[in-house]
DOTITOR-775778 format. One line per 3 residues: for each residue x, y, z of C-alpha. Coordinates in nm, 3 decimals, decimal comma, padded with zeros to 5 digits. Layout:
// residues N
X Y Z  ...
This chain:
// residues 566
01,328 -00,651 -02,703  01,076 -00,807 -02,485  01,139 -00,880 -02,113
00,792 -01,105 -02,095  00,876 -01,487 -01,969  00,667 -01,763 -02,053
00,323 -01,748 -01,829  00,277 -01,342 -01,964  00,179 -01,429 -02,318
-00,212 -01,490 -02,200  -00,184 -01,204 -01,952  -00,051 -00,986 -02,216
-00,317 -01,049 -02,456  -00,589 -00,916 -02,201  -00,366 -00,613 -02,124
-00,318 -00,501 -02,457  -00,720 -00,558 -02,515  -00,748 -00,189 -02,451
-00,912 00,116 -02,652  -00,679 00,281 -02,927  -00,450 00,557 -02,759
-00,585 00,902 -02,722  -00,225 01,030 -02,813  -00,299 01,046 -03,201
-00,611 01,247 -03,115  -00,467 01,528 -02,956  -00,208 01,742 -03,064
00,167 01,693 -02,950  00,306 01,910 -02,711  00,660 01,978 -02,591
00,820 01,642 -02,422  00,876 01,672 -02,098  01,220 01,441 -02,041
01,166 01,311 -01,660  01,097 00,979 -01,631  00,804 00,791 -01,633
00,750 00,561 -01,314  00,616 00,241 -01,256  00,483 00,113 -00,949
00,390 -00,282 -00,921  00,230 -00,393 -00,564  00,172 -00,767 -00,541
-00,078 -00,819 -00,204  00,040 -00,995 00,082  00,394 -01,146 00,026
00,733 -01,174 00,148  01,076 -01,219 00,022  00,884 -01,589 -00,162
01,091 -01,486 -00,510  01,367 -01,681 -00,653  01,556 -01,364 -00,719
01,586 -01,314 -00,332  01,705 -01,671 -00,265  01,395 -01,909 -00,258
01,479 -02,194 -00,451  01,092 -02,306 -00,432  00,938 -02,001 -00,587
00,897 -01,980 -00,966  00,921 -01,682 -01,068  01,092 -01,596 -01,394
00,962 -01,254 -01,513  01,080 -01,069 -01,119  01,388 -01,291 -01,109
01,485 -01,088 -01,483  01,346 -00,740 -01,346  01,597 -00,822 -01,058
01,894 -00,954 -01,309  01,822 -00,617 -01,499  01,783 -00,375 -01,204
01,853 -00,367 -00,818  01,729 -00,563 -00,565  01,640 -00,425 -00,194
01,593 -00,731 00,050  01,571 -00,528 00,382  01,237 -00,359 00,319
00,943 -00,283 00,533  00,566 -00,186 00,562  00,496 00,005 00,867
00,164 -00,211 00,930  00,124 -00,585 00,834  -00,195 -00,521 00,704
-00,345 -00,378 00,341  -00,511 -00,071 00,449  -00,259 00,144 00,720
00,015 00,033 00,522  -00,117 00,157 00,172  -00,185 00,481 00,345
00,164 00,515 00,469  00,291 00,433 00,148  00,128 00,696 -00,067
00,159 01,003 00,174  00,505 00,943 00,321  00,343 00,972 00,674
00,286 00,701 00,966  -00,055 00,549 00,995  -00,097 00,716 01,360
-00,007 01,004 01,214  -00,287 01,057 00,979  -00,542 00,826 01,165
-00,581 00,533 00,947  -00,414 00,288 01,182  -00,750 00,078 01,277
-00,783 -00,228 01,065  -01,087 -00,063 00,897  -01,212 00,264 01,011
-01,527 00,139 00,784  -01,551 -00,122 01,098  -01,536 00,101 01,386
-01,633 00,002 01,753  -01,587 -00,163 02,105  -01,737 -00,486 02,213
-01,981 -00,324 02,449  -02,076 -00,048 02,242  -02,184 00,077 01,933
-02,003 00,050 01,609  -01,939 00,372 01,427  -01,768 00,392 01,039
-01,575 00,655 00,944  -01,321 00,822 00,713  -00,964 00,934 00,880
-00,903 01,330 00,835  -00,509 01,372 00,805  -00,322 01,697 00,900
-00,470 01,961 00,643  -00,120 01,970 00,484  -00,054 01,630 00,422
-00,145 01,502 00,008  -00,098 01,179 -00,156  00,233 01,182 -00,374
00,040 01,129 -00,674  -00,147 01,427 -00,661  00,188 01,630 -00,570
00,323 01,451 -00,860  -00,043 01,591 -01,053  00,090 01,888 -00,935
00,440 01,892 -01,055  00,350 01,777 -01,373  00,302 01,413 -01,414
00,009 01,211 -01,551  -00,123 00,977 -01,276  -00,294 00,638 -01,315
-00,390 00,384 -01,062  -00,514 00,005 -01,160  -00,716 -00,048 -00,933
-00,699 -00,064 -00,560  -00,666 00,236 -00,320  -00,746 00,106 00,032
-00,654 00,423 00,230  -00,868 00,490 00,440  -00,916 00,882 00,440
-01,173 00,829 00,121  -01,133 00,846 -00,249  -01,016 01,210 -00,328
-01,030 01,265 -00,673  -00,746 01,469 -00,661  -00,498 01,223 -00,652
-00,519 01,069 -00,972  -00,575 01,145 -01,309  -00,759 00,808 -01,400
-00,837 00,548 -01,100  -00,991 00,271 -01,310  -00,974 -00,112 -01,341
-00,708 -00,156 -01,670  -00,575 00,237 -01,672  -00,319 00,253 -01,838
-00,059 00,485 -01,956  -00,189 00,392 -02,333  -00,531 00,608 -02,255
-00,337 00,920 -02,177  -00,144 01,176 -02,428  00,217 01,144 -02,439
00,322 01,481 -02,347  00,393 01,482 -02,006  00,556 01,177 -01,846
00,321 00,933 -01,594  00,337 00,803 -01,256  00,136 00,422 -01,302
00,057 00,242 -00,996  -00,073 -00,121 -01,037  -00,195 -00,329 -00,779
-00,177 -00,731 -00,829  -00,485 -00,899 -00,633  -00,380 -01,238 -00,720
-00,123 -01,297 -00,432  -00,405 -01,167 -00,169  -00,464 -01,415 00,161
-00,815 -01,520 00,053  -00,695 -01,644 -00,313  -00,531 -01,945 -00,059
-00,885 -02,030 00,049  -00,987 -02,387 -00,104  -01,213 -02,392 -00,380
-01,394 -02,684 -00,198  -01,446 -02,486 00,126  -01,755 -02,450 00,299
-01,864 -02,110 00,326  -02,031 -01,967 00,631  -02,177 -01,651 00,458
-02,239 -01,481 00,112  -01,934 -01,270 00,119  -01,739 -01,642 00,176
-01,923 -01,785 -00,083  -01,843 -01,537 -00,374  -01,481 -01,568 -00,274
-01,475 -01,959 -00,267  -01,679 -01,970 -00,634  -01,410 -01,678 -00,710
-01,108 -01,921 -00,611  -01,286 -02,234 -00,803  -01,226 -02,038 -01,154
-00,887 -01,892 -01,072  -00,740 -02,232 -00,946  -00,902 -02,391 -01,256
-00,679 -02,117 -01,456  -00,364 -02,142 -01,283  -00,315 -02,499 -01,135
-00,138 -02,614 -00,848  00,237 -02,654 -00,949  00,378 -02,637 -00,623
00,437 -02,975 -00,405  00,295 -02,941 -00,062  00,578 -03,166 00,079
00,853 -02,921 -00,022  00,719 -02,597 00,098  00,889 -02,534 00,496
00,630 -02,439 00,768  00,723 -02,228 00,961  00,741 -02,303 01,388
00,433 -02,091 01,449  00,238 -02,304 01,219  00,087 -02,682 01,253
00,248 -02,875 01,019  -00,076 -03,057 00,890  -00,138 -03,147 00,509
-00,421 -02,862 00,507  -00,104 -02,559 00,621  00,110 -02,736 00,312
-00,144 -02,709 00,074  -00,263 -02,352 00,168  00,155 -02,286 00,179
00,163 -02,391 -00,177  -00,147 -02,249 -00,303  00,050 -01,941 -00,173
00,359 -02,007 -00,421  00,134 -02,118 -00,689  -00,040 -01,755 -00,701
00,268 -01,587 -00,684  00,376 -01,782 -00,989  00,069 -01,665 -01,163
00,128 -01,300 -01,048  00,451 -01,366 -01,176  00,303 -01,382 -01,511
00,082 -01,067 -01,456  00,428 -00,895 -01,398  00,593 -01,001 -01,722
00,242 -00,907 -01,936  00,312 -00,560 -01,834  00,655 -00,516 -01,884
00,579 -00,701 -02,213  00,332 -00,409 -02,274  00,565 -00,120 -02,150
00,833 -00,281 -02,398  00,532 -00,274 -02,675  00,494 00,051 -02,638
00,829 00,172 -02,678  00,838 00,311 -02,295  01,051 00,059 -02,137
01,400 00,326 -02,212  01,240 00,581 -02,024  01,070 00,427 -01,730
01,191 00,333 -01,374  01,020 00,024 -01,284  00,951 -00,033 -00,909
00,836 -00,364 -00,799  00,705 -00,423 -00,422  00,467 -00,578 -00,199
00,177 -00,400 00,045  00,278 -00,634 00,363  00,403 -00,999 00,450
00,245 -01,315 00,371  -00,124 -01,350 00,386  -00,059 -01,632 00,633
-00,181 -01,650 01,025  00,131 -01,460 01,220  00,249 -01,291 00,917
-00,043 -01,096 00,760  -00,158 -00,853 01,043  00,132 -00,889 01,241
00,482 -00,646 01,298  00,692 -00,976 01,295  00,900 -00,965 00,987
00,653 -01,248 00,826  00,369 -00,937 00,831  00,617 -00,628 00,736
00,952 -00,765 00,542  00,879 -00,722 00,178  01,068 -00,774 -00,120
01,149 -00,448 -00,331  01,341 -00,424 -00,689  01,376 -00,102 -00,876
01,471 -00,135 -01,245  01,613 00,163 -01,453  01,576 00,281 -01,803
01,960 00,226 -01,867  02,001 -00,073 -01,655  02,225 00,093 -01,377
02,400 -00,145 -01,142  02,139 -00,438 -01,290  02,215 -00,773 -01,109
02,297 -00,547 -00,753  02,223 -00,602 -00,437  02,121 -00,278 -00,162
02,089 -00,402 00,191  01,980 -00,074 00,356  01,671 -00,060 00,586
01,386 00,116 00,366  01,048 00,200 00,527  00,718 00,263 00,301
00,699 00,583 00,399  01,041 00,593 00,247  00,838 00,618 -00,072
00,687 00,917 -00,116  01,006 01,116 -00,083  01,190 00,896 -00,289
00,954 00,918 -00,596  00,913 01,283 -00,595  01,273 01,360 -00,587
01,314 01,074 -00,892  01,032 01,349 -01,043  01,210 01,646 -00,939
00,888 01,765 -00,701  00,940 01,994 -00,404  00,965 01,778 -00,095
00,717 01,919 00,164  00,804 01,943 00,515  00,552 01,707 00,654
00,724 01,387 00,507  00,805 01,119 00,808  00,999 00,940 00,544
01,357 00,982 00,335  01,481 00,989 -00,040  01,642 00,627 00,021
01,815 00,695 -00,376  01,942 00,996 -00,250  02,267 01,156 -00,121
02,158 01,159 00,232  02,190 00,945 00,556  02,038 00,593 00,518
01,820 00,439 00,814  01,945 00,306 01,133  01,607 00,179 01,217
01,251 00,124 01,080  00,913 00,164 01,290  00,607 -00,011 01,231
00,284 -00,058 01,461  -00,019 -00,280 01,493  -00,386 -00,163 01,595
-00,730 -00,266 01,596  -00,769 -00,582 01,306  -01,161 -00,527 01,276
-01,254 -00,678 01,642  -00,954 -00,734 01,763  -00,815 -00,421 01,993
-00,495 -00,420 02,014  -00,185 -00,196 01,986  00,159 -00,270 01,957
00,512 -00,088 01,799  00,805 -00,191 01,673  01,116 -00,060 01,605
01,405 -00,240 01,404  01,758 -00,229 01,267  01,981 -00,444 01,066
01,993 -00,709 01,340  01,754 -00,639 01,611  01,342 -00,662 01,644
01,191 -00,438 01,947  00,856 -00,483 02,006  00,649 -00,276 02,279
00,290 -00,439 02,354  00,064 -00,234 02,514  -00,241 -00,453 02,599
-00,040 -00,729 02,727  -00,369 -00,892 02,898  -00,536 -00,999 02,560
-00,351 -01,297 02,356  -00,209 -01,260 02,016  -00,458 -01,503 01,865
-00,849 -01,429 01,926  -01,096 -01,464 01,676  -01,121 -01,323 01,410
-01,379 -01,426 01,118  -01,196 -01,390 00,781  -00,824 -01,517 00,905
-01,029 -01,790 01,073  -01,145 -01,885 00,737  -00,816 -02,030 00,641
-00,799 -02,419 00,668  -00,430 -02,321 00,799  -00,586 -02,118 01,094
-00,840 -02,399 01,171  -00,611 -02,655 01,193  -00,413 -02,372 01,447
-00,785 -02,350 01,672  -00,799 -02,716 01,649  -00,461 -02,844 01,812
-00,543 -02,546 02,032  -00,885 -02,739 02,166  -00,680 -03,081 02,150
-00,362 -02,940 02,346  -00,134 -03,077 02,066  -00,016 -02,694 02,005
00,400 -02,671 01,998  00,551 -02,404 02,286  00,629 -02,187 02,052
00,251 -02,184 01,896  00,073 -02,199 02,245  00,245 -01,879 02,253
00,036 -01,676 02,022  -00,260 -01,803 02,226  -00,151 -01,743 02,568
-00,204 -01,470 02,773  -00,041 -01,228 02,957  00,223 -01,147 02,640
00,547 -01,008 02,741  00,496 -00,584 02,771  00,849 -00,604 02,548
00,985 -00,846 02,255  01,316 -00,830 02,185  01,448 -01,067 01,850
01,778 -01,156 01,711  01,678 -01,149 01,372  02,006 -01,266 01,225
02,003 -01,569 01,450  01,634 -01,604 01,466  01,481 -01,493 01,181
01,128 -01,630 01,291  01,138 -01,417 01,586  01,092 -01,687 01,883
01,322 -01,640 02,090  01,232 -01,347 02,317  01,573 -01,208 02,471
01,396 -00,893 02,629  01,503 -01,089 02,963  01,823 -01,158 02,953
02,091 -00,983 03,085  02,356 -01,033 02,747  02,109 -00,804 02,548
02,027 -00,565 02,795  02,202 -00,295 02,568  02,033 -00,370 02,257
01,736 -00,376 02,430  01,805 -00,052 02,579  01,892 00,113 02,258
01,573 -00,034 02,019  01,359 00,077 02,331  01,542 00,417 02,351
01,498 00,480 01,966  01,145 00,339 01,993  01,077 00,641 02,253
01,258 00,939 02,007  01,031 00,811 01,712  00,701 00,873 01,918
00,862 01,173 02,054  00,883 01,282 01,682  00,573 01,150 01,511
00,245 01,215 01,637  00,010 00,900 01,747  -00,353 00,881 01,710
-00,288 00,542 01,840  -00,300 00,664 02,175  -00,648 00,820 02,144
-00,971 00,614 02,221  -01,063 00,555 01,871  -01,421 00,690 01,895
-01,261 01,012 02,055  -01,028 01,019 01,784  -01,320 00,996 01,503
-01,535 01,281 01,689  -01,199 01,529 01,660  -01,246 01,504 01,309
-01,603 01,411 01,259  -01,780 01,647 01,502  -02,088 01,470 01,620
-01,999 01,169 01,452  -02,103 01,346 01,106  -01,860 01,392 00,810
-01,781 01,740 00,715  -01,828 01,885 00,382  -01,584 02,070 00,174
-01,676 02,415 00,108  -01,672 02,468 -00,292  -01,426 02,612 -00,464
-01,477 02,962 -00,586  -01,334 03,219 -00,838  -01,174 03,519 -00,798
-00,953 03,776 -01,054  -00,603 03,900 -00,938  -00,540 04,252 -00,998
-00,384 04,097 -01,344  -00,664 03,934 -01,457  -00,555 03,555 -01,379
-00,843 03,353 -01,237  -00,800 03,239 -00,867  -00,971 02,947 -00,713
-01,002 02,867 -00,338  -01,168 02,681 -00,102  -01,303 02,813 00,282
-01,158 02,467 00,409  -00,821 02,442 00,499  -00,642 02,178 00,292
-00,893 02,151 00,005  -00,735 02,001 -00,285  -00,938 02,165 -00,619
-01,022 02,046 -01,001  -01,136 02,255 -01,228  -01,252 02,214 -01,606
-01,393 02,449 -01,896  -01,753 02,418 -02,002  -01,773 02,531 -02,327
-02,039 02,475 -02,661  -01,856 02,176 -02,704  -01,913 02,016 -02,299
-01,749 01,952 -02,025  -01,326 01,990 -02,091  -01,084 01,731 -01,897
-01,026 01,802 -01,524  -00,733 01,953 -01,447  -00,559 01,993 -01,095
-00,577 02,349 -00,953  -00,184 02,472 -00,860  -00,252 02,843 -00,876
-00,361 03,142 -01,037  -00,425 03,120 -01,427  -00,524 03,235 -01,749
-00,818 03,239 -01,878  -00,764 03,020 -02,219  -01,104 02,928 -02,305
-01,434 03,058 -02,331  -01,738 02,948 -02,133  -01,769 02,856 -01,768
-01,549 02,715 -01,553  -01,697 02,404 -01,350  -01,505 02,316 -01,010
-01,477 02,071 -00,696  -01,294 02,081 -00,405  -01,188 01,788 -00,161
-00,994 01,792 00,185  -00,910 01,415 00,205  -01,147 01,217 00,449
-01,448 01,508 00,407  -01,739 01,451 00,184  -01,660 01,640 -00,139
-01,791 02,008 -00,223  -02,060 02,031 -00,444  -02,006 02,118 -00,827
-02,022 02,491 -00,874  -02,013 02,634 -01,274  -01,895 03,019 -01,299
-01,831 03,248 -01,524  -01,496 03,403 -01,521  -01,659 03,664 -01,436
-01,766 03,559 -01,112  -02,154 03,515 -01,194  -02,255 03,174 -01,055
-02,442 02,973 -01,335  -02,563 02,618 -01,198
């Protein structure tokens, strides 16, 4: 039976435009009987879904994935921003942690200086979950985006490619699919009628043109709610509804692919996760560590339907998801994870941690740590305001209409604010009784123990997880790029154990390594090197090696033997 709504049936029809299967070329193999896992990330949203109570948003196809599996509405990013946050997400380790916090490391620099670019090198140990899962014995297949910031190893996924899909992969082992759904993403609010300042503007306005032409506005500006830090100006409603109207459409993108998974026959034997990378893509949500920039909605949906139509309120961090997903795959756990199996047997949260840093030329650097009814925020350069410029938020007609009441003094307290400076060195929120976090009660002498506590467990989580954060960020580059120059992996090269299996290894410390045969017939499939082997093929074996955020090694063929043939 389908789960597809109406609004997939077009999106479907694209999806299923694909090339035939490779399963009927290749032989079957045994089946392995772990489940296959399904990973949905909408950009830049928050809990906007009728399934978690918004009576505004349409959204049929995630208000049946929540009917049919379990919804999670205390879920958080540990950045409010794409690119630390996806990192988080896919190694189970804080942004500071592996040097990715800067909002882009491709956009290095200080005002009075020069800018530099650069990859983040994480601890040698620390992998992306998909290649652990590569490892353990999953398929893995990302559609599209990866955004991490420590490069493009090739290691982590079987196929990175716009429309992978599990179709174009044998069905012998199970798959880990991630999918990434642009459509919700802050510029797809940007007016079609806009006029653009630059090229890179201009291909995103004539983008928006063609996509609002295929999904039309739906939603009435006069019944969307602005929130206090916004003006309330006809341009903020109609960017607020532009907002719903995309998620609608993603919406439809969501029920195409479930559509497809039930086409398939997979839908019994696949968990469905669906999530978002960070909070709106709205000024003071997008970027920010209020919950408008880090609350996300989260649904998981089992083969069998288990507690379908339930509700989990425990506190669940993205680096909560690594752990989680390996343990659903039965993969070892390595030491290094910051995060916890949240499905498990274990202890759930008390709190969950997120931080800001540099937003391309904006420095700042702020943490936050919060439970189920508390927000602690700790800003460290307190002299700068919350709002400066910055070029492509500044693009919205919502954040223009923000700079003009600014210049005509027609700003509200709470939104002079965000403009004013010095900020407060500590936030402290009732987010039960003020969910839009304006109230700051750091101050007051009633909350002087919860402040004490969030500030106290603030304190144990640095104490815990290394920061990066506190490094100069060019110093921080230099540690791992000496001289400002990336390092190169060493190749990968082969050796014989005393019983004849083939050995590969790298001379850099936490090279990941792919290896193929090249035979009369080519170049075989890569495969992901675990440990010694035997040799199964004739011919040469080609290899690569990668340590995440170093160039990659060159491509070395050898013979078994150990007689280099390039």
């Amino acid at each position: 039976m389908s789960h597809a709504l109406p609004g997939a049936a077009a999106a479907l029809a694209l999806l299923c435009g694909c090339a035939p299967t490779m399963s009927a070329q290749r032989p079957a193999a045994p089946v392995d009987r772990r489940p296959n896992i399904l990973l949905i990330v909408a950009e830049d949203m928050n809990l906007r879904v009728g399934a978690f109570g918004d009576t505004l948003a349409d959204t049929p196809n995630i208000d049946r994935l929540a009917a049919e599996g379990v919804r999670y509405p205390n879920a958080f990013t540990t950045s409010g921003v794409c690119s630390p946050s996806r990192s988080s997400l896919i190694t189970g380790v804080h942004q500071q942690t592996l040097g990715t916090q800067h909002m882009r490391t491709n956009k290095g620099g200080k005002p009075n200086g020069a800018a530099f670019a650069y990859e983040a090198v994480p601890p040698a140990e620390v992998k992306a979950f998909p290649e652990l899962l590569r490892r353990a014995g999953y398929t893995t297949l990302n559609d599209t985006k990866t955004d991490y910031q420590f490069g493009e190893p090739f290691s982590v996924w079987d196929r990175s490619a716009e429309g992978a899909r599990w179709r174009d992969v044998p069905r012998d082992k199970p798959f880990f699919q991630m999918i990434t759904l642009m459509q919700t993403h802050e510029s797809y609010i940007w007016p079609g009628d806009l006029e653009p300042r630059n090229a890179g503007e201009a291909k995103v306005i004539v983008r928006n043109r063609k996509n609002h032409a295929r999904y039309p506005s739906r939603t009435d500006p006069a019944a969307v709610m602005v929130p206090p830090w916004l003006a309330d100006t006809p341009a903020t409603r109609r960017d607020i509804a532009r907002h719903y109207d995309n998620i609608h459409a993603m919406d439809g993108m969501v029920g195409a692919i479930l559509a497809q998974l039930d086409a398939d026959g997979l839908a019994d034997d696949t968990i469905v996760i669906w999530t978002a990378d960070n909070g709106d893509g709205l000024p003071r949500a997008k970027r920010s560590i209020y919950d408008s920039g880090i609350h996300v909605p989260l649904i998981i949906r089992w083969p069998d339907h288990r507690k379908a139509g339930d509700e989990d309120r425990q506190l669940i961090s993205f680096v909560d998801f690594a752990p989680t997903l390996l343990a659903l795959a039965r993969a070892p756990l390595p030491a290094y994870l910051q995060g916890r199996d949240f499905l498990g047997d274990g202890p759930k949260r008390d709190y969950i941690f997120a931080a800001a840093d540099r937003m391309i030329n904006v420095f700042d650097r702020q943490k936050a740590a919060r439970d189920a009814r508390y927000k602690y925020i700790r800003n460290y350069v307190p002299n700068e305001p919350y709002f400066r410029p910055l070029a492509y938020r500044d693009v919205m007609p919502t954040m223009r209409d923000l700079w003009a009441a600014r210049e005509r003094g027609t700003l509200t307290a709470v939104q002079r604010a965000l403009f004013a400076a010095p900020r407060p060195p500590e936030e402290l929120y009732d987010v039960v009784a003020d969910p839009f976090e304006t109230v700051n009660l750091a101050g007051e002498a009633r909350h002087a123990a919860a402040l004490h506590r969030l500030r106290g467990a603030l304190d144990e989580w640095l104490r815990r997880t290394p920061d990066l954060s506190a490094m100069d960020e060019r110093a921080m580059m230099l540690s791992m790029w000496p001289g400002g120059i990336q390092p190169q992996t060493a190749p990968a090269r082969i050796s014989r154990d005393a019983d004849g299996r083939i050995r590969l290894r790298s001379a850099t410390p936490g090279a990941s390594i792919e290896y193929r045969w090249r035979g009369d017939a080519g170049a075989g499939v890569w495969s992901l090197y675990t440990g010694p082997f035997e040799p199964i093929e004739r011919g040469a074996i080609e290899t690569r090696a990668i340590r995440y955020g170093y160039g990659a090694s060159e491509m070395v063929t050898q013979m078994p033997e150990g007689a280099v043939a390039r």
